[in-house]
C-alpha positions as CSV (number, residue, x, y, z in Angstrom):
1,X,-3.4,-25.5,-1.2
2,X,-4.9,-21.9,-0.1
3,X,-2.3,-20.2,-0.6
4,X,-1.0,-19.6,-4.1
5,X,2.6,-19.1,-4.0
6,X,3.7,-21.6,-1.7
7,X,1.2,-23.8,-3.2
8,X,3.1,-22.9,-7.1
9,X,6.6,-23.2,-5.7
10,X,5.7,-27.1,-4.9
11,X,3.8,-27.4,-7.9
12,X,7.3,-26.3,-10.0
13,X,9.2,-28.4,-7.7
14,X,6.7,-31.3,-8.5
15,X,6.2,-30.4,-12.5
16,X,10.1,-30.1,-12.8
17,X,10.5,-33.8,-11.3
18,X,7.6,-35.4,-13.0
19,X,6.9,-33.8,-17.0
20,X,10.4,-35.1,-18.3
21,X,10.2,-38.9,-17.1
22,X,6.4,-39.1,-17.8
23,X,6.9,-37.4,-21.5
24,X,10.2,-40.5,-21.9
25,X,7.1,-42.7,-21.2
26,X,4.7,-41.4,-23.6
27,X,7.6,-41.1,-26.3
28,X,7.6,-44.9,-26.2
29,X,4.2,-45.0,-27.8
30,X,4.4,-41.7,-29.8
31,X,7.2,-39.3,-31.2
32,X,8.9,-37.0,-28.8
33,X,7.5,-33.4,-29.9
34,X,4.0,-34.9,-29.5
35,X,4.5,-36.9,-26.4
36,X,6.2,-33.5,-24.9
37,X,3.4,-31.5,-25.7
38,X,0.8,-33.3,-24.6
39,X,2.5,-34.0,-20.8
40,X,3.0,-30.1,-20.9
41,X,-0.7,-29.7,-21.7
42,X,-1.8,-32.2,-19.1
43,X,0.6,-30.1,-16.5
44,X,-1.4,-27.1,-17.2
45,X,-4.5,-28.5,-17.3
46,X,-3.4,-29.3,-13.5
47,X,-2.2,-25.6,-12.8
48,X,-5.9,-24.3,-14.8
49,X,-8.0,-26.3,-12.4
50,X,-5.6,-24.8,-8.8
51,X,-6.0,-21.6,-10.4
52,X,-9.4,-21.8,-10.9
53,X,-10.3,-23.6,-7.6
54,X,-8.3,-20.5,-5.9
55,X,-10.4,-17.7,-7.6
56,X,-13.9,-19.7,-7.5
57,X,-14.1,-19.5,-11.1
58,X,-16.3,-22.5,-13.1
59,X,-14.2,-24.9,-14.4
60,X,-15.7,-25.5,-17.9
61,X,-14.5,-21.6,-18.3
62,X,-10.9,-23.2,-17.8
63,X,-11.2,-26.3,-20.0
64,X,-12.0,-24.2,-23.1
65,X,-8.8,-22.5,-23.5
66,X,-7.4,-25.9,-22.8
67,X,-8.9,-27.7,-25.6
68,X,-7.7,-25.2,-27.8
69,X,-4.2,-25.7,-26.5
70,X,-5.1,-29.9,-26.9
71,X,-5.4,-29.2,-30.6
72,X,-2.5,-26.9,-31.1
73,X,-0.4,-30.1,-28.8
74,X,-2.0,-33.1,-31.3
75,X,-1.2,-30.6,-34.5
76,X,2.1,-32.0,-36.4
77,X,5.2,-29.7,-36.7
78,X,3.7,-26.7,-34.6
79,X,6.5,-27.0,-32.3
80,X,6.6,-22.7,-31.2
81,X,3.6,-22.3,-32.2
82,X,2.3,-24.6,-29.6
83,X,4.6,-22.5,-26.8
84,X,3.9,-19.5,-27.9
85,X,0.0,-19.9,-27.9
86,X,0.6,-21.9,-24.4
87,X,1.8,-18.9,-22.7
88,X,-1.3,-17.3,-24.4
89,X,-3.7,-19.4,-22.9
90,X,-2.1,-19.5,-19.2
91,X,-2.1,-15.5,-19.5
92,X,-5.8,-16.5,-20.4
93,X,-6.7,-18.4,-17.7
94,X,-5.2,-16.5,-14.9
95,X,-5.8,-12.7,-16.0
96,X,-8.7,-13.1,-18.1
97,X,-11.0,-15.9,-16.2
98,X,-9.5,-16.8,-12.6
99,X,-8.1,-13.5,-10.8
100,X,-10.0,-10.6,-12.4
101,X,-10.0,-8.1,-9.7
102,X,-7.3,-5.3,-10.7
103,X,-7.3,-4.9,-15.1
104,X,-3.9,-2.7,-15.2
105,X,-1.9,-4.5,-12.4
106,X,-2.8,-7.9,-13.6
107,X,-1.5,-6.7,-17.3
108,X,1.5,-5.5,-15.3
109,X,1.8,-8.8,-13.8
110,X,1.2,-10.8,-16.8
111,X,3.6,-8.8,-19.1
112,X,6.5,-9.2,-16.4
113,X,5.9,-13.1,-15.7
114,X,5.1,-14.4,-19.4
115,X,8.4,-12.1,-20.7
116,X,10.5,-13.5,-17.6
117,X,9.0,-17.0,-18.3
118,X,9.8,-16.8,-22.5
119,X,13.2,-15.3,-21.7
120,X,14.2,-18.7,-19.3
121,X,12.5,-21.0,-21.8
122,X,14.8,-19.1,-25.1
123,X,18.1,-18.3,-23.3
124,X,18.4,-21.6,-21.1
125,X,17.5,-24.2,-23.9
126,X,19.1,-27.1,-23.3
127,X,18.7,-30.6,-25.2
128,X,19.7,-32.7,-22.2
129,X,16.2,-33.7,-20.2
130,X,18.2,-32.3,-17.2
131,X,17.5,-28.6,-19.1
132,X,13.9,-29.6,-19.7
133,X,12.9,-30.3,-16.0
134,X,14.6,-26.9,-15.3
135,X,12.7,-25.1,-17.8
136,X,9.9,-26.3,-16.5
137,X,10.6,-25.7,-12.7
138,X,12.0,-21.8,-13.4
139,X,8.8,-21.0,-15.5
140,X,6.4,-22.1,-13.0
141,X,9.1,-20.6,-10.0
142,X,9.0,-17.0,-12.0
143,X,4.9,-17.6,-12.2
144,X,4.5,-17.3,-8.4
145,X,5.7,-13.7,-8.9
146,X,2.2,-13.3,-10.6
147,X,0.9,-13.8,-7.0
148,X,3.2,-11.0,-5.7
149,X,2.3,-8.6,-7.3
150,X,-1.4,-9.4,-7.6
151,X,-2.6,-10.9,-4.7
152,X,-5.2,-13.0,-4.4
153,X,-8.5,-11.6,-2.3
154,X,-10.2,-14.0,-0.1
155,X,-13.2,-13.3,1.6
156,X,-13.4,-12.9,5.3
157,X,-15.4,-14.8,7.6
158,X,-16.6,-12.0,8.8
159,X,-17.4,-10.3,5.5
160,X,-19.2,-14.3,4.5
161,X,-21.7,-13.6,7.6
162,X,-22.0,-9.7,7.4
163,X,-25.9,-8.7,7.1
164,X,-27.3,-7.4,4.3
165,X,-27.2,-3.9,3.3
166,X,-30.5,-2.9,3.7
167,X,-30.3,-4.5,7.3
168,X,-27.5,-2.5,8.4
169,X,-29.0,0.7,6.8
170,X,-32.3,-0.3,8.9
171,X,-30.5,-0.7,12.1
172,X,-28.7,2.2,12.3
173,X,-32.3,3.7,11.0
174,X,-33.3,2.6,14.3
175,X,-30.3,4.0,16.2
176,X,-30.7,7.1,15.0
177,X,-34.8,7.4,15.8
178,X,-34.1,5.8,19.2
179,X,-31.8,8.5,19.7
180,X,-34.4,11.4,19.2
């Protein structure tokens, strides 16, 4: 689970099996449209947490944009509204909270993905739950680009144990008045 785009290529595979039958489930015991929503929800409230374990960020930073997407899931008849604001919040999450490092290349990334991503969900809509589960597994498939063309940086061991500034800057101090 280190690495990010193997680790979201199995997570696609994975979402695209499981969302459909566990959202036929749900329906038995609410409407469709909600029982959809809220299995898509609780699929990227799964994604939010790998994202944020990845980058090190908190995860009460993640579950706020969540419950906001909750509410916009449990609202009646906010069907693309609840899509819409859905790829909000996971541009959110990922740009804005988890991977942080480069502003203009993550926008790039972002823009790229989320219009990739919109354009499977509109042009491949399909009624059949067969078309579902392969919405579903080409969105998260086109997210791993995010992690092409951003990469996630991981510290190094042997930047973890590296001294302190001041040490190094004392040392070589010392290198240089040994010298004289």
């Amino acid at each position: 689970m280190k690495n990010p785009i193997r680790t979201t290529i199995v997570y696609a595979l994975a979402s695209g099996a499981i969302v459909v039958p566990a959202a036929m489930l749900l329906s038995t015991y609410l409407y469709w449209p909600t029982a959809i929503k809220l299995v898509l929800w609780a699929d990227l409230v799964l994604y939010g947490v790998l994202m944020a374990r990845w980058s090190g960020a908190r995860m009460l930073s993640v579950f706020f944009p969540l419950a906001i997407l909750l509410g916009a899931a449990l609202w009646p008849k906010a069907y693309i509204g609840f899509f819409i604001l859905a790829l909000g919040v996971f541009s959110w999450i990922r740009s804005g909270l988890c991977f942080q490092a480069t502003p203009l290349r993550a926008l790039m990334a972002e823009v790229i993905t989320m219009i990739g991503a919109a354009a499977v969900l509109v042009f491949l809509d399909g009624h059949s739950p067969v078309a579902w589960a392969l919405n579903i597994c080409l969105f998260f498939l086109i997210q791993s680009l995010y992690f092409f063309i951003v990469p996630v940086h991981r510290a190094s061991p042997d930047f973890q144990n590296a001294k302190d500034p001041f040490e190094r800057a004392a040392e070589q101090a010392k290198k240089v008045l040994d010298g004289l």
